[in-house]
C-alpha positions in Angstrom: 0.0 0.0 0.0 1.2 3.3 -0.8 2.0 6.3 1.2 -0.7 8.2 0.0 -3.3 5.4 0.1 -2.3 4.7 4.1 -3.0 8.4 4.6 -6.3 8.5 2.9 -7.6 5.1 5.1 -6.5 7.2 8.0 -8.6 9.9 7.4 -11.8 7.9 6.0 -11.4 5.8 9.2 -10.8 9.4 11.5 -14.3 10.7 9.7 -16.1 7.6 10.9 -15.4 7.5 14.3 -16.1 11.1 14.3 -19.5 10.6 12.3 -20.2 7.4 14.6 -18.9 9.9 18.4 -21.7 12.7 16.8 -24.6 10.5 16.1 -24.7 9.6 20.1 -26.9 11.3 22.5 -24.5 13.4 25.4 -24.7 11.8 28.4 -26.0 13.5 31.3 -23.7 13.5 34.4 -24.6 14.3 37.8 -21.5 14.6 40.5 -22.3 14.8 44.2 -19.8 17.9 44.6 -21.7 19.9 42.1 -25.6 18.4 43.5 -24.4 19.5 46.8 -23.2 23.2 46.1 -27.1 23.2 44.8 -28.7 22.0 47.1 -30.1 18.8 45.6 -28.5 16.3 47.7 -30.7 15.1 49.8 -29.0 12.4 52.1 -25.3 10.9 52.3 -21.7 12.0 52.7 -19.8 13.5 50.1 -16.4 12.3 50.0 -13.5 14.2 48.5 -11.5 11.7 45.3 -9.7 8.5 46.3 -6.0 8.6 45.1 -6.0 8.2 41.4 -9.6 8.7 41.1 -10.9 12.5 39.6 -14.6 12.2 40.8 -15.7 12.8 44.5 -18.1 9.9 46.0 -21.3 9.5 47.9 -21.3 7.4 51.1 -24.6 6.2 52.2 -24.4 4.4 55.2 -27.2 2.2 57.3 -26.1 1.6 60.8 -29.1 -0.2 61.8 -30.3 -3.8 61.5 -33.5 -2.5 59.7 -34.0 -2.1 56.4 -33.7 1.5 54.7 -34.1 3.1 51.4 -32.4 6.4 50.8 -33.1 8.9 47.8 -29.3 9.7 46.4 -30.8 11.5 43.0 -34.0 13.3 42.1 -34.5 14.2 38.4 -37.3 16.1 37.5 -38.5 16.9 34.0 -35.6 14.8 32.7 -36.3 15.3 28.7 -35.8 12.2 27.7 -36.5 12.2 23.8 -35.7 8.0 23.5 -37.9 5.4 24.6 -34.7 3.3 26.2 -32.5 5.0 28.3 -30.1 4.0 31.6 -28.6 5.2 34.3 -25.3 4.0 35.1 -21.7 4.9 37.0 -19.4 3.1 39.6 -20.2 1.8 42.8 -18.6 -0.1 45.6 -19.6 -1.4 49.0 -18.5 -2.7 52.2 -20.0 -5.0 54.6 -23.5 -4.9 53.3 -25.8 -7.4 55.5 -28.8 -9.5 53.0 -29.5 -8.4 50.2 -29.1 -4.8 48.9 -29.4 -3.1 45.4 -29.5 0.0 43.6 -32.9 1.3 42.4 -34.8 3.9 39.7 -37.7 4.4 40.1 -39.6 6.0 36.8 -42.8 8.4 36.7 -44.6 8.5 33.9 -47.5 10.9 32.8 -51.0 9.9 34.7 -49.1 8.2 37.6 -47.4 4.9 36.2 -44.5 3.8 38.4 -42.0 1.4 37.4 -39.0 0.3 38.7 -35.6 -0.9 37.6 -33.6 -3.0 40.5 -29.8 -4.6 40.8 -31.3 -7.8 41.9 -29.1 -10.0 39.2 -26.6 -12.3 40.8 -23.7 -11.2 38.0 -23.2 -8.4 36.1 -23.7 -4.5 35.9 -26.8 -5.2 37.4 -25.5 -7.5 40.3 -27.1 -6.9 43.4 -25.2 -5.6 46.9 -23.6 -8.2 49.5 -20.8 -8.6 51.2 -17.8 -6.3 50.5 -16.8 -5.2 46.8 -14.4 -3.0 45.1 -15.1 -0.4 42.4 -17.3 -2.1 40.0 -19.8 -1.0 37.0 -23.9 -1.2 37.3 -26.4 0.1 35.3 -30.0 0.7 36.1 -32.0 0.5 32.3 -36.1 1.3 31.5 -38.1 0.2 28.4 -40.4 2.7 28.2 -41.5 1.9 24.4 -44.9 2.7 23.7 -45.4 5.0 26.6 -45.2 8.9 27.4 -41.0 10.0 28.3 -40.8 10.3 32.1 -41.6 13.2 34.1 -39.3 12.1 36.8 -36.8 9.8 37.8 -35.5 9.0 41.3 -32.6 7.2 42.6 -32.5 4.9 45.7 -30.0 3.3 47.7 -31.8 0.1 49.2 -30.2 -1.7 52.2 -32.0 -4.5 54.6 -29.9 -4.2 57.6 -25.9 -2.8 58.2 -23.5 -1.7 55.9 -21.6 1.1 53.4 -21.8 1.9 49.7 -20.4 4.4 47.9 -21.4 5.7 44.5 -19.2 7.4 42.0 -20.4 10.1 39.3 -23.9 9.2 37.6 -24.6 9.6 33.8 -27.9 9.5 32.2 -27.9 8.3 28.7 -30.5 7.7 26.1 -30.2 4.9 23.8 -30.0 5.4 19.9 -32.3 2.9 17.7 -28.9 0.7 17.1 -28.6 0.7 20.7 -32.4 -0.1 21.4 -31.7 -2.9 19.5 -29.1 -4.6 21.3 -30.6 -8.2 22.8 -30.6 -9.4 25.7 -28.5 -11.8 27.5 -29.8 -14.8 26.8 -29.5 -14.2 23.4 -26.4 -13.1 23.7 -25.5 -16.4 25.2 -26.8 -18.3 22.4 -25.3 -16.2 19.7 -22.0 -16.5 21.7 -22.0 -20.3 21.8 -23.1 -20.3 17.7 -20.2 -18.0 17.2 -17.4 -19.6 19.7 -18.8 -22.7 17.8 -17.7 -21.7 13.9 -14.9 -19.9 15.1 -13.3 -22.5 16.6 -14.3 -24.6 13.6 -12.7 -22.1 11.0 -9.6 -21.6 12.7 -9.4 -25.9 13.3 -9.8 -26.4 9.5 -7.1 -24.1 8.7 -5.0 -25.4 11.5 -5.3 -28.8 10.4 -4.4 -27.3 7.0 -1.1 -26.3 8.1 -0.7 -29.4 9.6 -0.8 -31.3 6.4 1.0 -28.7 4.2 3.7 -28.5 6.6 4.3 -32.5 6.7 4.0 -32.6 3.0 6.5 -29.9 2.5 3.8 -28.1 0.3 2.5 -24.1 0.1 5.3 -22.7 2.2 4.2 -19.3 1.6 0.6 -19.7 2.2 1.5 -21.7 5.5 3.5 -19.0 7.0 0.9 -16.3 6.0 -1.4 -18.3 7.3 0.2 -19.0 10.8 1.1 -15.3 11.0 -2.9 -14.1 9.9 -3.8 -16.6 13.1 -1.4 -15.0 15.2 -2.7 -11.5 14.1 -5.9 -12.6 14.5 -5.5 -14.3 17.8 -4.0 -11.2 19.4 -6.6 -8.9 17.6 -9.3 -10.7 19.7 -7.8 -11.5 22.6 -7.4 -7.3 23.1 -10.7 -6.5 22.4 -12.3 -8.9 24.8 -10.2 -6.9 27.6 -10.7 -3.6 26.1 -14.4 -5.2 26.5 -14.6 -6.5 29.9 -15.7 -3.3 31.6 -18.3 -2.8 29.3 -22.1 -2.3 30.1 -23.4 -3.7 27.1 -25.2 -6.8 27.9 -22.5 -9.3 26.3 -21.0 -10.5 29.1 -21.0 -13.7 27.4 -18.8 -13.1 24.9 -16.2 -11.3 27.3 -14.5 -15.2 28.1 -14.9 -16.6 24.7 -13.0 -13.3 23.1 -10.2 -14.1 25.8 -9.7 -18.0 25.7 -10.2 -18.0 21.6 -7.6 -14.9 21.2 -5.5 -16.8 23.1 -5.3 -20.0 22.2 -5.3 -18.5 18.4 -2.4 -16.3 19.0 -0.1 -18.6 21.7 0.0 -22.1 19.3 0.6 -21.0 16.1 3.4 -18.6 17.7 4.7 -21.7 19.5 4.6 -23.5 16.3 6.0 -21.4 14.4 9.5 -22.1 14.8 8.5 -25.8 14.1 7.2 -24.7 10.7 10.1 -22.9 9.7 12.7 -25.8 10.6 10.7 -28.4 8.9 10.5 -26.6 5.8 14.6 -25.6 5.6 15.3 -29.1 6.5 12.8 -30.1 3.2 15.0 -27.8 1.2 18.3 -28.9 2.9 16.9 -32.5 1.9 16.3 -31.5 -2.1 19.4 -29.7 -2.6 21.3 -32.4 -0.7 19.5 -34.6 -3.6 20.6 -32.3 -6.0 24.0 -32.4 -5.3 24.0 -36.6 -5.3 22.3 -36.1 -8.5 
């Protein structure tokens, strides 16, 4: 590829992730300094940023055996404009007796209510036990084929003692390619059908090298194979950490990305070496035959 062609890629490729970054909806963000200096906070402690952390964070505490349910966020008139939309930031916990999770409650126009609860046992959406570090949750609402909200409202839910902590919030509306993610279970599914032909692809052509490299045949296609695996391999392997923290509800595929980027990049790179020997002793073999000749 040419100079001038590498530069032109680069720019088509800078104008679609800029095109792609200005077709999403800003995300709202609320940060306990600023709700505080307004007067909306209506309950916790605001903490001043952890060491290597920007954002200050909200400590609600229940120091009682009985249950409680604190209001960290009121949103009134929030304009949502989508009919999907989630809250989401960082939270982490310590010592939190039963069962506790994170709640939104939504009101919509003529007094519907519905909630959205951290009740899931894994995930952005796991619910509060125990003691946890910094971790991601996200508190989503369907609202498809109703009115936007008039109000949303944030709860901390707790059934006896312990401490949680809340980063920075962001409100976000989900475009229609983002309304159309699925779920997790079919997530799942289409992450066992894909692991599945992967791993049947990338056999075949291993198996392929295989025979070509004990035959002595396509030496040229067997190392560009080998080295597409390993580019391959590491390709994936990258993006399913890059991936891990994500709130997208592919969870799934987080494990697969890992162990097939892995094992694609790791034994073809091991075996490597193997190819290259067998194929200069083929050639040490046929000019040795030459030479007898």
């Amino acid at each position: 590829m040419s100079k001038l062609a590498r530069k032109a890629l680069l720019v088509a490729l800078s104008l679609a992730v800029a095109g792609h970054a200005a077709a999403q909806p800003a995300a709202r963000v609320f940060r306990w300094e600023e709700l505080q200096k307004q007067g909306r906070l209506s309950a916790g402690t605001v903490l001043p940023p952890e060491t290597g952390s920007q954002g200050h964070q909200l400590k609600i505490e229940n120091g009682t055996s009985s249950p409680s349910s604190v209001t960290v966020l009121t949103i009134d008139r929030p304009h949502i404009t989508t009919p999907r939309y989630r809250l989401s930031g960082r939270v982490r916990y310590e010592d939190v007796q039963g069962t506790g999770y994170l709640e939104l409650w939504n009101h919509l126009p003529g007094g519907g209510q519905y909630f959205s609860r951290t009740l899931a046992d894994q995930g952005p959406m796991m619910k509060l036990h125990g003691t946890s570090g910094w971790r991601s949750f996200v508190l989503p609402f369907d609202a498809t084929g109703a009115a936007p909200p008039t109000r949303l409202v944030m709860n901390v839910v707790l059934q006896g003692r312990g401490r949680v902590y809340l980063g920075s919030l962001e409100l976000t509306e989900e475009t229609g390619a983002d309304a159309g993610q699925p779920d997790a279970g079919s997530v799942s599914r289409l992450a066992g059908m894909a692991g599945g032909i992967a791993g049947a692809v990338v056999g075949g052509v291993g198996a392929l090298i295989g025979v070509l490299t004990s035959l002595g045949r396509a030496r040229r296609f067997v190392i560009v194979a080998a080295m597409s695996l390993i580019a391959l391999g590491a390709v994936t392997f990258f993006a399913g950490l890059a991936a891990y923290g994500s709130l997208w509800p592919g969870s799934a595929f987080y494990p697969l990305l890992l162990l097939f980027g892995f094992v694609t990049s790791v034994v073809p790179l091991s075996l490597l070496p193997v190819i290259r020997k067998r194929y200069q002793e083929l050639e040490l073999r046929a000019m040795r035959a030459h030479d007898l000749g």
